[in-house]
PyMOL CGO cylinders between C-alpha atoms (Angstrom):
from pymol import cmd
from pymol.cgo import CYLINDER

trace = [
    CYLINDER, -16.35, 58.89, 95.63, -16.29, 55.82, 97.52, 0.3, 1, 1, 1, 1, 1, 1,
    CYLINDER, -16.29, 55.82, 97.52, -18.89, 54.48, 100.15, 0.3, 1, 1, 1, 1, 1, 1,
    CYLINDER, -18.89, 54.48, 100.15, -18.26, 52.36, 103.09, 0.3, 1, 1, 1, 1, 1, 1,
    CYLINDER, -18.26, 52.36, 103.09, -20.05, 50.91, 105.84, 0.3, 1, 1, 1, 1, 1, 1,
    CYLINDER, -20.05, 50.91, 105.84, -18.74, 51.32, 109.90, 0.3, 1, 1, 1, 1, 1, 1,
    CYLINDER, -18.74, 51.32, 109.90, -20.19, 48.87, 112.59, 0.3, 1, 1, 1, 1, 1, 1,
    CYLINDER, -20.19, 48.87, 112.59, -21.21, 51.97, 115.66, 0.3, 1, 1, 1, 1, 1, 1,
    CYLINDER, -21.21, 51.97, 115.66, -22.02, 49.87, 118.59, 0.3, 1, 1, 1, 1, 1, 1,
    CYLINDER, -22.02, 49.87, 118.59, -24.14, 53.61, 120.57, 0.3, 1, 1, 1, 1, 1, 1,
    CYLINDER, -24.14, 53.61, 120.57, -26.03, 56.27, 118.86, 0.3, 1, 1, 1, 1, 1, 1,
    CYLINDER, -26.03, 56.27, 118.86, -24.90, 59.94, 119.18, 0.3, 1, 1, 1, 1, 1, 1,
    CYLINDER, -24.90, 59.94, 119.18, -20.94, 59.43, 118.68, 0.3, 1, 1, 1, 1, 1, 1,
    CYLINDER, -20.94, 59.43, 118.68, -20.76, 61.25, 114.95, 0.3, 1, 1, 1, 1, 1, 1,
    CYLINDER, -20.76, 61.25, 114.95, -22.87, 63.58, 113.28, 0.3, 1, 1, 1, 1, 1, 1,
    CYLINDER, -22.87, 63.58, 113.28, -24.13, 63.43, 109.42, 0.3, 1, 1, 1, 1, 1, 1,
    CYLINDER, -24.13, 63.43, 109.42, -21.50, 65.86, 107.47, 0.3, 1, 1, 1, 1, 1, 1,
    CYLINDER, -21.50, 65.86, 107.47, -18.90, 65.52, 110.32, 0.3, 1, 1, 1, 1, 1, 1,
    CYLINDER, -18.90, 65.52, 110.32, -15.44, 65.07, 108.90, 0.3, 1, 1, 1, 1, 1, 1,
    CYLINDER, -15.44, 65.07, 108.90, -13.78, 61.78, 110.88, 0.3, 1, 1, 1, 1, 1, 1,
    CYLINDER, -13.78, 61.78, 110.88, -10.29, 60.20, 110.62, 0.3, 1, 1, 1, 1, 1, 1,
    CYLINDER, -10.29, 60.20, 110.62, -9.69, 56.72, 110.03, 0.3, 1, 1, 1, 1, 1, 1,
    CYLINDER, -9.69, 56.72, 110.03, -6.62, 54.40, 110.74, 0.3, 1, 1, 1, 1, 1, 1,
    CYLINDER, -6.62, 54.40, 110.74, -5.40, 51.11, 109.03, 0.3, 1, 1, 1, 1, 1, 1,
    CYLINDER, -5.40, 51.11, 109.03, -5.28, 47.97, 111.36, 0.3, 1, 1, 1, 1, 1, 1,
    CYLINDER, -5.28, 47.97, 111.36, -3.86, 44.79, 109.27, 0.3, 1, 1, 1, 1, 1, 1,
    CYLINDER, -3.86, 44.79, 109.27, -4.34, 41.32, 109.64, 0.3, 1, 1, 1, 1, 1, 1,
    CYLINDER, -4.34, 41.32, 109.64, -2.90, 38.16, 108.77, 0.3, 1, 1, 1, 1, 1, 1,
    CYLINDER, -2.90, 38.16, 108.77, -4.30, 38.37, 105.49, 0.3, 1, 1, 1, 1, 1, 1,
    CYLINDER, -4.30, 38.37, 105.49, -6.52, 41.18, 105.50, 0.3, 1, 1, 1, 1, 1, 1,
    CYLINDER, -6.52, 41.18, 105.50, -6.65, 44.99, 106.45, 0.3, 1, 1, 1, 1, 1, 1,
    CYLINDER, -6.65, 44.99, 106.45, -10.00, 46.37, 108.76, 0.3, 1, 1, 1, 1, 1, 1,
    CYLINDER, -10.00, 46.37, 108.76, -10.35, 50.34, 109.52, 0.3, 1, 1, 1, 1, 1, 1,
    CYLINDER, -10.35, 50.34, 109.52, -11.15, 52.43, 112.80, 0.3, 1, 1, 1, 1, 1, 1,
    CYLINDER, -11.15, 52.43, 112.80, -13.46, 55.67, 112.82, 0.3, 1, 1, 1, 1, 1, 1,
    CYLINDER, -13.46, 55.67, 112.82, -11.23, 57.40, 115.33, 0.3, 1, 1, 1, 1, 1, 1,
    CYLINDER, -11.23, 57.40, 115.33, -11.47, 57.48, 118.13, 0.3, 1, 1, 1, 1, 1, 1,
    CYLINDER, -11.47, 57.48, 118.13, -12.83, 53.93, 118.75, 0.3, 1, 1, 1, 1, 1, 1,
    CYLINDER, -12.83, 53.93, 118.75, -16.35, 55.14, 117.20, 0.3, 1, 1, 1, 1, 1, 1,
    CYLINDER, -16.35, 55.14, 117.20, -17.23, 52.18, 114.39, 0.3, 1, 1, 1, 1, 1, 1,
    CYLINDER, -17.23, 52.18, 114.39, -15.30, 49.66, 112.85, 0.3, 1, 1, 1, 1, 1, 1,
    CYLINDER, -15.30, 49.66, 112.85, -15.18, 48.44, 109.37, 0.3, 1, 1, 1, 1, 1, 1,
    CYLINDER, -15.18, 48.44, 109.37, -15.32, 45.17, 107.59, 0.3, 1, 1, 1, 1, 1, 1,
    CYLINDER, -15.32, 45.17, 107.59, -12.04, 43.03, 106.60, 0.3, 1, 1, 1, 1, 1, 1,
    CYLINDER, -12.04, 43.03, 106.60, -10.77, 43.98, 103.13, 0.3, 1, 1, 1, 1, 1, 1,
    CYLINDER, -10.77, 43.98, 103.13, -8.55, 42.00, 100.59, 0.3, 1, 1, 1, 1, 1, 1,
    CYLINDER, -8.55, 42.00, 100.59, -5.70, 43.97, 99.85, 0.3, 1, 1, 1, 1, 1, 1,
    CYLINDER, -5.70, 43.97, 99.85, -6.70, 45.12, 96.54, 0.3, 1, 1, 1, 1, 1, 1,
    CYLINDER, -6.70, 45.12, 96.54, -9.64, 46.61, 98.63, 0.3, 1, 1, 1, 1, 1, 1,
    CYLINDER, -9.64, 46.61, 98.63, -7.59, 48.60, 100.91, 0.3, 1, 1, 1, 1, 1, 1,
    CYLINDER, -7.59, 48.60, 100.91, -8.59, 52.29, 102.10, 0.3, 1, 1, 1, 1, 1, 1,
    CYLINDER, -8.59, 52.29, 102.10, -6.12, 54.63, 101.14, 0.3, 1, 1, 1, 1, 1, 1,
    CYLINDER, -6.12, 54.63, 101.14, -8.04, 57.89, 102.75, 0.3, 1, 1, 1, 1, 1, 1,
    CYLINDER, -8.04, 57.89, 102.75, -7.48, 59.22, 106.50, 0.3, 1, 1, 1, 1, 1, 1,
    CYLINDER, -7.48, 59.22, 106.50, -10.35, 61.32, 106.34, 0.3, 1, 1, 1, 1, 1, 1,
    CYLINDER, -10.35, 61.32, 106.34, -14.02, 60.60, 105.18, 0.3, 1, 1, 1, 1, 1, 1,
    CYLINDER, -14.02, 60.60, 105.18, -17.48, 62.54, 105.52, 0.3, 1, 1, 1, 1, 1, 1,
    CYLINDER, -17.48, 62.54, 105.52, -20.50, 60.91, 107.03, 0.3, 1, 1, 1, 1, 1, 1,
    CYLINDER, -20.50, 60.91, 107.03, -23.00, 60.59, 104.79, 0.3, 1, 1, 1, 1, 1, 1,
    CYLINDER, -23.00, 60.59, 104.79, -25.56, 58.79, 106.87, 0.3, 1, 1, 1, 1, 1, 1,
    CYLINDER, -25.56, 58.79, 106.87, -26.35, 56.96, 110.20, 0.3, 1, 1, 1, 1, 1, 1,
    CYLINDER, -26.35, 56.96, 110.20, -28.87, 53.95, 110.61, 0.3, 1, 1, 1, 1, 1, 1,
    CYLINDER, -28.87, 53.95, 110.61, -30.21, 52.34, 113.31, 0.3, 1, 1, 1, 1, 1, 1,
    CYLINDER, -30.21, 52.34, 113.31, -30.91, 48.63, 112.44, 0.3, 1, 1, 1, 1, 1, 1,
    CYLINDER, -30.91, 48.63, 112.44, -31.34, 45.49, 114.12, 0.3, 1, 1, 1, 1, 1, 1,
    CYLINDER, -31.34, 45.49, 114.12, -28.18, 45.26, 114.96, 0.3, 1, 1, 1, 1, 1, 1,
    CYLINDER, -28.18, 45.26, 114.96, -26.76, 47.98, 115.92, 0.3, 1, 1, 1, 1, 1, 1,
    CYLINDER, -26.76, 47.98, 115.92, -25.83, 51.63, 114.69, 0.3, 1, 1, 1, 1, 1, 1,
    CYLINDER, -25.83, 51.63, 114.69, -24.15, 51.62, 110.88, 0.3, 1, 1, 1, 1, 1, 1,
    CYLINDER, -24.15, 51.62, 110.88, -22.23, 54.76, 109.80, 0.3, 1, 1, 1, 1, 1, 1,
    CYLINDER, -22.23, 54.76, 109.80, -22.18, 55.23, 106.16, 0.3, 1, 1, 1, 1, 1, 1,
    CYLINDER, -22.18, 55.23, 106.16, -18.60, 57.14, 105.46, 0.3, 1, 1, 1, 1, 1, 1,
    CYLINDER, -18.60, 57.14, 105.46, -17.89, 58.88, 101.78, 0.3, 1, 1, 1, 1, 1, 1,
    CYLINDER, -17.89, 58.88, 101.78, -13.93, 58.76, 101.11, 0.3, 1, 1, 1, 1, 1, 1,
    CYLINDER, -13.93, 58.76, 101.11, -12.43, 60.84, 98.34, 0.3, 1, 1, 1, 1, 1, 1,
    CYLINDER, -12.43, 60.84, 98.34, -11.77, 57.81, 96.31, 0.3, 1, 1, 1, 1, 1, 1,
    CYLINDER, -11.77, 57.81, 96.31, -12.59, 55.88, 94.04, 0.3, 1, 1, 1, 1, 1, 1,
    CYLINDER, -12.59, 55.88, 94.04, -13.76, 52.10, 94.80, 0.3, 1, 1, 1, 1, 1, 1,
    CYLINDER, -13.76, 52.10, 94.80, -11.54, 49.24, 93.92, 0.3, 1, 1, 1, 1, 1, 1,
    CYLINDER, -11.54, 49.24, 93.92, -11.91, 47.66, 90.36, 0.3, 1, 1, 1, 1, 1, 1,
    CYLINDER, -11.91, 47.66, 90.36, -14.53, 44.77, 90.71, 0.3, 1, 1, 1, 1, 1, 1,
    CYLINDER, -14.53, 44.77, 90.71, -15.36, 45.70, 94.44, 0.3, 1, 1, 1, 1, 1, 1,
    CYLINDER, -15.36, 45.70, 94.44, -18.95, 44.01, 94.37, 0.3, 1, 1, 1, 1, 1, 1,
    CYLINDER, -18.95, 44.01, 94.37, -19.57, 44.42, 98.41, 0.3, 1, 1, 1, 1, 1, 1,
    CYLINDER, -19.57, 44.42, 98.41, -18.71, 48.70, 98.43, 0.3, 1, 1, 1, 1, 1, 1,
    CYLINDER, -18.71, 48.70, 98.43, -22.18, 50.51, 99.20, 0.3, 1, 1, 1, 1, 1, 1,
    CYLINDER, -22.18, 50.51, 99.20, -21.66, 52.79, 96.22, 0.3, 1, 1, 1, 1, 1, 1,
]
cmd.load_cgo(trace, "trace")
């Protein structure tokens, strides 16, 4: 299983264990993922770190400083030498 980390900017717009889809924007040189709709963005991955699962389960929400963080499980597994995945 793989971890990863979604920006939420307001509380209340997933539930822990709700099944959400994701989609693939790219970049010039990188790749960044959407909680549909418009709930929480990712981070910008390297190619080699790209998501390859639609579909994720979230595993947790947290409220910090700055802002609302949705921790998403993916039914894969991380990418070789990923050092900044949460899992």
């Amino acid at each position: 299983m793989r971890l990863e980390e979604f920006k939420m900017e307001r509380q209340g717009l997933v539930t822990e264990g709700q099944e959400v889809e994701i989609f693939e924007s790219e970049l010039p040189t990188s790749y960044y993922y959407t909680i549909a709709p418009a709930v929480g963005m990712s981070r910008n991955y390297a190619y080699y770190e790209k998501i390859l699962s639609r579909k994720g389960i979230v595993k947790a929400i947290e409220h910090k400083s700055t802002g609302y963080y949705v921790l998403l499980e993916l039914d894969e597994e991380a990418p070789a030498g990923d050092t900044e995945s949460n899992n």
